[in-house]
C-alpha positions in Angstrom: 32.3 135.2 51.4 29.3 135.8 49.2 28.2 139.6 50.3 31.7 140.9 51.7 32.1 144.5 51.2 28.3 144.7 50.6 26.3 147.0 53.2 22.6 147.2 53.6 19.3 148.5 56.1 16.9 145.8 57.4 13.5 147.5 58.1 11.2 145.7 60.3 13.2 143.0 62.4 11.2 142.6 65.7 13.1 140.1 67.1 15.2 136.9 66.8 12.5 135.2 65.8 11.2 137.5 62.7 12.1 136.6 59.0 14.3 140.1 59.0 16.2 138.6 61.7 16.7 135.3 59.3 18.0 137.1 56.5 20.3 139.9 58.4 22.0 136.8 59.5 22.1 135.1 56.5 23.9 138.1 55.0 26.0 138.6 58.1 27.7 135.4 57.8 28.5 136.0 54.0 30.3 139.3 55.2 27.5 141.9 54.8 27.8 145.3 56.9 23.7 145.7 58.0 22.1 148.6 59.8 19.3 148.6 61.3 15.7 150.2 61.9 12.9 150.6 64.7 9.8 151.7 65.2 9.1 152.9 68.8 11.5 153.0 71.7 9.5 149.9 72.7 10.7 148.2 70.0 14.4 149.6 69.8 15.2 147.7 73.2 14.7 144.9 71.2 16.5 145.5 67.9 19.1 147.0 69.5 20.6 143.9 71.2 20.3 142.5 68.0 21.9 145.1 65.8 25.5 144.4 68.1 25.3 140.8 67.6 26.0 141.7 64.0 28.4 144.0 64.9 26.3 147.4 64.2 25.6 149.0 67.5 26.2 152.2 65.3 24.0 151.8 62.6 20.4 151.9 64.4 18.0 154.3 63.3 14.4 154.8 64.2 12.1 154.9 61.4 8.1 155.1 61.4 7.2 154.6 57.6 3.7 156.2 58.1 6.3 159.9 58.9 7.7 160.6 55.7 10.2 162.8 57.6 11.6 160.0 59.5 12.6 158.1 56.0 14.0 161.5 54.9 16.0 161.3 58.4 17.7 157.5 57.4 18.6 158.6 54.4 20.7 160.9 55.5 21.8 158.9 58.6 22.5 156.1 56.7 24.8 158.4 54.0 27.1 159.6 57.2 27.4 156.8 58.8 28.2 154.6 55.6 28.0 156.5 52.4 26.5 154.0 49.7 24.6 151.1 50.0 24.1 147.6 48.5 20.7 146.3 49.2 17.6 147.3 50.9 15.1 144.8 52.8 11.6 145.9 53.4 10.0 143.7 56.3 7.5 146.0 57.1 3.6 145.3 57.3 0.4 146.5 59.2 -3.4 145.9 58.9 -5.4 147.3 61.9 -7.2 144.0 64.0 -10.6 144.9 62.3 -9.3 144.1 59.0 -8.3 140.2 60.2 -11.2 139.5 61.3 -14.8 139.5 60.6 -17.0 140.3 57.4 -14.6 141.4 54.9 -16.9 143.9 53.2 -17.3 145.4 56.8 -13.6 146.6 56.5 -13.4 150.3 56.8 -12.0 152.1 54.1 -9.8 154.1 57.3 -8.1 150.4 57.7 -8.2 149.9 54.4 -5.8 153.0 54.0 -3.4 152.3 56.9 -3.2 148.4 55.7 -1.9 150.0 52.3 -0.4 152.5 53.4 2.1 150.9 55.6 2.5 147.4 53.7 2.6 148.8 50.4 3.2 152.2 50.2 6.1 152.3 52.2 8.3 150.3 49.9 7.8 152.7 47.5 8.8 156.2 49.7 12.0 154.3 50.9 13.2 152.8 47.3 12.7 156.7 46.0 14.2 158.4 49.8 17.2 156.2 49.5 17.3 155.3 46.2 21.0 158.0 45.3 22.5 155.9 47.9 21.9 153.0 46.1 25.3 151.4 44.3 25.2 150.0 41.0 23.5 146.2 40.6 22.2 146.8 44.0 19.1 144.9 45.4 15.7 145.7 46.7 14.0 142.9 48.9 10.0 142.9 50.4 8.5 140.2 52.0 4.7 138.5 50.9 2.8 135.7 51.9 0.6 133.1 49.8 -2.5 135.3 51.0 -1.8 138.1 48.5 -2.5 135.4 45.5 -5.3 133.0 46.9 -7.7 133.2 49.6 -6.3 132.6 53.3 -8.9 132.4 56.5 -8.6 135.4 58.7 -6.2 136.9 56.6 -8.3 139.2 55.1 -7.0 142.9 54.7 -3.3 141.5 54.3 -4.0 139.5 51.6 -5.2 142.8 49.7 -2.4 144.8 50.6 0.0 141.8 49.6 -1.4 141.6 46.5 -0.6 145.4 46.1 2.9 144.6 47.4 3.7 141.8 44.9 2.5 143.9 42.0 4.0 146.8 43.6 7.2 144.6 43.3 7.2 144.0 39.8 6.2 147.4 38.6 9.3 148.9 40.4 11.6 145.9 39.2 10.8 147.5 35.7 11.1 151.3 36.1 14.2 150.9 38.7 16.0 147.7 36.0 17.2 151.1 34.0 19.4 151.9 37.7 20.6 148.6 37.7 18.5 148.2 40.4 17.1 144.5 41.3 13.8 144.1 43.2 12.4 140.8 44.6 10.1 139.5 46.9 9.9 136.4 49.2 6.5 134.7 49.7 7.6 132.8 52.9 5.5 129.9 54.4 3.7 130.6 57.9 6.5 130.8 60.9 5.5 131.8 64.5 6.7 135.6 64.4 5.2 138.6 66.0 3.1 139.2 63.4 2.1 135.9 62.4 0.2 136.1 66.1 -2.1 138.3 65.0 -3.9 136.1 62.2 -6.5 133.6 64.1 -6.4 129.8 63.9 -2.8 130.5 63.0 -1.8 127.1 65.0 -4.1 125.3 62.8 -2.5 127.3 59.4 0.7 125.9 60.3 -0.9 122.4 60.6 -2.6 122.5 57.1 1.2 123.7 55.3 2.9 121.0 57.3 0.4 118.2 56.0 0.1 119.6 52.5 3.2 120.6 51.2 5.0 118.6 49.0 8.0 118.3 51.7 5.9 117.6 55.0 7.6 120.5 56.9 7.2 124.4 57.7 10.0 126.5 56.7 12.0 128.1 59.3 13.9 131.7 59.4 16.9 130.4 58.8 15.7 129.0 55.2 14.1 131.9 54.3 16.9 134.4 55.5 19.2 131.6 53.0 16.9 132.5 50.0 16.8 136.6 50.7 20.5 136.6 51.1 20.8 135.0 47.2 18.6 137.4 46.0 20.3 140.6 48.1 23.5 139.5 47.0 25.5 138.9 43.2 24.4 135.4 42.8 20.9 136.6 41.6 22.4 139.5 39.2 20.0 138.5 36.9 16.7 138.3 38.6 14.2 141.0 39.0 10.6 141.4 39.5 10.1 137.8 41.1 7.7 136.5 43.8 10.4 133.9 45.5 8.4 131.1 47.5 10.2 129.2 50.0 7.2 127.2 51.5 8.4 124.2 51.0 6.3 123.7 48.0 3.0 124.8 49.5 2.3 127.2 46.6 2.3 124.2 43.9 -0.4 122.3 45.3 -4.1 122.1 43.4 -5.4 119.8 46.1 -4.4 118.7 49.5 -3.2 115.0 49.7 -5.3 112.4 51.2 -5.8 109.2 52.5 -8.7 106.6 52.7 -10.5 104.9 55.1 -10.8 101.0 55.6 -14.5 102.1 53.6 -12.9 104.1 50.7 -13.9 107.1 52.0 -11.1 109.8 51.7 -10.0 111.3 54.9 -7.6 114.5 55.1 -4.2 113.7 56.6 -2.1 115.4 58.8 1.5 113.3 58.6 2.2 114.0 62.3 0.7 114.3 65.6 -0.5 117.4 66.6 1.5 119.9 68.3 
């Protein structure tokens, strides 16, 4: 198997349905050891049940990345209960409701800080907390969206603190290549998660990426969780720094594809019914 002996912490799965979840199976099938973060007792009743299906019922740790005290706390959780690690994933994002919605120059810069602070930030205070764990040709993983590199409806604040991420991303995958230290992110088409139900007309975005892409389909978790395990795991030794799309092609397109009317007139098309 691809990642046996490898061990790793997922930060951020909500659910079975979340991207995290996608990947920590992924990586679990190919032999990986995981453990597992939460954010609030609310949300530990829900990663919990997860965390034995992969076999680490022992390996769940809370972990609120705006207390810097609780990262301090996994890091030295995580090194008693299993010494060195492998890879990191960071699935963690947050933009107050205010900043999807709205007037973008009415966002308040209090937003603006927690957006940042939280998406971005964060990946930086848990590379450097847990960083001496880290083994050699190890693997650091965050997750984007398309809305940190063009303009998305009601996406708004995220698409800022994306941005932030994806550059945040590369400028680590330089200063941590010396460690022998990979970091990647994957810019994942729209799926229904948790957090995806925040972003208005979201039914529609799905829509629009179904028609458009050059494969005629949303991805699911189970793609995406394919692609983060290649790049937590040996088989992308030699990529760093990299914004990893697996949209099914979404990101590629200039112009949507059309069709024309019995008149000529071009008419957007949808290639399905609506759901």
């Amino acid at each position: 198997m691809i990642m046996k002996g490898k061990k790793g912490v997922i930060l951020g799965v909500a659910n079975n349905k979340s991207i995290a979840y996608g990947i920590a199976k992924a990586c679990a099938a190919q032999g990986a050891e995981i453990a597992f973060t939460y954010l609030n007792d609310s949300l530990k009743k829900r990663v919990v049940p997860i965390a034995e299906e992969f076999g680490s019922a022992d390996c769940v740790y809370p972990c609120d990345v705006s207390k810097p005290e609780e990262i301090k706390a996994l890091k030295e959780s995580i090194e008693k209960d299993m010494g060195k690690i492998d890879f990191i994933v960071h699935s963690i994002a947050f933009a107050p409701k205010e900043g999807l919605s709205g007037r973008f120059y009415d966002i308040s810069k209090e937003a603006f800080d927690i957006a940042m602070d939280i998406s971005v930030y964060s990946l930086i205070e848990v590379v450097r907390e847990l960083k001496p764990l880290l083994s050699e040709n190890s693997s650091v993983l965050t997750l984007t969206y398309y809305g940190g590199a063009k303009y998305i409806p009601n996406y708004n604040l995220m698409g800022v603190a994306k941005a932030a991420l994806e550059m945040t991303t590369k400028y680590l995958a330089e200063d941590l290549g010396k460690d022998g230290i990979r970091v990647n992110a994957i810019s994942a088409g729209p799926i229904k998660t948790l957090a995806a139900a925040g972003i208005g007309d979201f039914r529609f975005m799905l829509k629009w990426n179904e028609a458009h892409s050059p494969l005629k389909k949303n991805v699911s978790i189970d793609e995406v969780g394919n692609s983060g395990m290649y790049l937590l795991s040996d088989l992308s030794s030699a990529v760093t720094g990299e914004i990893h799309y697996v949209d099914s092609g979404f990101n590629i397109m200039g112009m949507p594809a059309v069709e024309f009317n019995e008149d000529g007139r071009p008419t957007i098309a949808w290639n399905g019914t609506d759901k």
